[in-house]
C-alpha positions as CSV (number, residue, x, y, z in Angstrom):
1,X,144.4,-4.9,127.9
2,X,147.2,-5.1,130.4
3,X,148.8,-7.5,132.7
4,X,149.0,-6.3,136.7
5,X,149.9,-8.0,140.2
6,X,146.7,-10.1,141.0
7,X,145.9,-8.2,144.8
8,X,143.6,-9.4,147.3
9,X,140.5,-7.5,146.3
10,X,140.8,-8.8,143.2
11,X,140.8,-12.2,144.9
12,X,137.8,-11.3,146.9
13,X,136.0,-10.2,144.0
14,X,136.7,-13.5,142.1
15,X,135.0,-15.6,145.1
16,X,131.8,-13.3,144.0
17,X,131.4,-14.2,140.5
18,X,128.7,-16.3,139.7
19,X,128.8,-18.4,136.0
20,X,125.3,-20.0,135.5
21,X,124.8,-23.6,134.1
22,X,127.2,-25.8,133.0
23,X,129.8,-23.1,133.6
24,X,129.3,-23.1,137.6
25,X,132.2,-25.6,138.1
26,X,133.8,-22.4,138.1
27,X,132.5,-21.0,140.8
28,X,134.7,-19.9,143.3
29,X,133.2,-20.3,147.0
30,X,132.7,-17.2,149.7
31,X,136.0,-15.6,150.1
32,X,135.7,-16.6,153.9
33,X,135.4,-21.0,152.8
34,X,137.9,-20.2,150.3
35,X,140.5,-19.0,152.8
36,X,139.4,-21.6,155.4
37,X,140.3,-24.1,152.7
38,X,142.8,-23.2,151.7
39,X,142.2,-21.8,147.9
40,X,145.1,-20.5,146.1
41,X,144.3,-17.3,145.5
42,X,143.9,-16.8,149.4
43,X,147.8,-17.1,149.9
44,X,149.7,-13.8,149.7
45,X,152.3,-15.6,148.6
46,X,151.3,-17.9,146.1
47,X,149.6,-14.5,144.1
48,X,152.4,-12.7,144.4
49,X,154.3,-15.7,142.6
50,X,151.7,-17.1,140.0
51,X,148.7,-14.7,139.8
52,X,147.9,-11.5,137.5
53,X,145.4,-9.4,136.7
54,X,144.1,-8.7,133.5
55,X,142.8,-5.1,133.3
56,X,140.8,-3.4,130.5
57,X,141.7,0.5,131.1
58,X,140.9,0.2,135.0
59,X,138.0,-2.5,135.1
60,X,139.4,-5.9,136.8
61,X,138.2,-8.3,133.7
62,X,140.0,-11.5,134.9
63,X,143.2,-13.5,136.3
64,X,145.5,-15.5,135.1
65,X,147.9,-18.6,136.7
66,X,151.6,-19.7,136.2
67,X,153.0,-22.4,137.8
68,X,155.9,-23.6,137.4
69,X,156.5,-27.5,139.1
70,X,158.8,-30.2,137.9
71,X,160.0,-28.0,134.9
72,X,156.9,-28.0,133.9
73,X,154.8,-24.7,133.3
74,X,151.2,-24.4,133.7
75,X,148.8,-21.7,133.0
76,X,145.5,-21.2,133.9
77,X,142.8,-18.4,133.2
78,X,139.2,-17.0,134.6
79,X,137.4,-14.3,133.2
80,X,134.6,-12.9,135.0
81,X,131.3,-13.7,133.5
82,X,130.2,-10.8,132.3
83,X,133.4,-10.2,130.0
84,X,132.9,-14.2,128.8
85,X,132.3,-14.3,125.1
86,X,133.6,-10.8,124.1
87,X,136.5,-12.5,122.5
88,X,138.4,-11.1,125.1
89,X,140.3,-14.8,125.7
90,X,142.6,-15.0,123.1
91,X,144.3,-11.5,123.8
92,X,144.4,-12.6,127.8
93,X,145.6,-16.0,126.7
94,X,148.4,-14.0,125.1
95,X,149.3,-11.8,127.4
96,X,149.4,-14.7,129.9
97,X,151.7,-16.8,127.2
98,X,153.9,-13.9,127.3
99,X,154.2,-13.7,130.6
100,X,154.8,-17.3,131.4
101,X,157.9,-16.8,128.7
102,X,159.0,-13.8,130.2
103,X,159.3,-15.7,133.5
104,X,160.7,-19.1,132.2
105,X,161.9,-18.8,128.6
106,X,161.6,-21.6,126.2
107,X,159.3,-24.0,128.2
108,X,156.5,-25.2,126.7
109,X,153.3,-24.0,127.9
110,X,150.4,-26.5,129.4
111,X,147.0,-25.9,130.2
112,X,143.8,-28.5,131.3
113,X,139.9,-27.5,130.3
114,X,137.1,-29.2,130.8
115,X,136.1,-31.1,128.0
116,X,132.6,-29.3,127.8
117,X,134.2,-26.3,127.5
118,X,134.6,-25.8,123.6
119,X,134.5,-22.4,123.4
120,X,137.5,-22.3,126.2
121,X,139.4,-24.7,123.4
122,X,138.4,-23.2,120.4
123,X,140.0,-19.8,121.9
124,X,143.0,-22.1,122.9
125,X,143.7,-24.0,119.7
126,X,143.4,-20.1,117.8
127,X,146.3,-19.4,120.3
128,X,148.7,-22.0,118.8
129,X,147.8,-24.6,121.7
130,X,146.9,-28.7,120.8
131,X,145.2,-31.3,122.2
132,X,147.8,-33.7,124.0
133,X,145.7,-35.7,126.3
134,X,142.0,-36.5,127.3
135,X,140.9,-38.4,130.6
136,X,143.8,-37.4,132.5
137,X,142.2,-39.1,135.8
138,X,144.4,-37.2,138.1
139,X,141.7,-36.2,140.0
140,X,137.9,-37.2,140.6
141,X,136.7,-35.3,138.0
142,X,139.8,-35.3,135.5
143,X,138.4,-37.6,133.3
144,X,136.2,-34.6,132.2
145,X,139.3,-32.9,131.4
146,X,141.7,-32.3,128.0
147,X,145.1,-31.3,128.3
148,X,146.3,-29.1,125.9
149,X,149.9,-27.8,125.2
150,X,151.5,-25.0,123.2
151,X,155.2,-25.9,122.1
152,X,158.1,-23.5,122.1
């Protein structure tokens, strides 16, 4: 697996993947709402600056997020569903870790999951990241959420 620049037909094809269940909070809308609201991933820009690609060979398998606010870092991840629970999240987790260190050494690394999402923080937690904070309440629906932090 390897890290690329996160283009916009990778974009597009994240606004069609469809989790089922619990998991469709991930859902991304039509690539059409999601630029008329303004998504992230929309921006040229702003994936350029904080989005990759993780590839397997040539298949798009996910993306990954850095920001960096505040001197704080954030990371972020989304595999697409069908490459969910093929243990392929700890080596993207990785390769995003590196990345984010690569671009601003020696800052610890944050992340928030939703609290339902074990598997999401069991993969976290085999990556060296802890549980810092639950019911952050930044947002609405925060309260759902843990923060999690790996410490350099």
């Amino acid at each position: 697996m390897r890290i690329e620049n996160f283009t916009e037909d990778n974009a597009k094809e994240v606004c069609c993947w469809a989790y089922e269940g619990e998991y469709s909070v991930y859902n991304y809308p039509s690539w059409e709402k999601a630029k008329e609201n303004k998504y992230a991933i929309t921006n040229e820009s702003i994936r350029k600056d904080e989005f990759v690609s993780f590839l397997d060979r040539q298949d798009f398998i996910g993306f990954g997020r850095i920001s960096f606010k505040d001197n704080k870092m954030l990371i972020g991840i989304g595999l697409s569903p069908k490459h969910c629970g093929k243990r392929l999240g700890q080596e993207s987790i990785n390769l995003l870790i590196e990345e984010s260190q690569r671009r601003y050494p020696n800052h610890d690394v944050y992340l928030r999951v939703r609290k339902f999402n074990q598997r999401a923080i069991k993969c976290y937690r085999k990556c060296g990241f802890e549980t810092i904070l639950e019911n952050d309440n930044q947002k609405l629906d925060e309260k759902q959420m843990v923060q999690m932090v790996r410490y350099f």
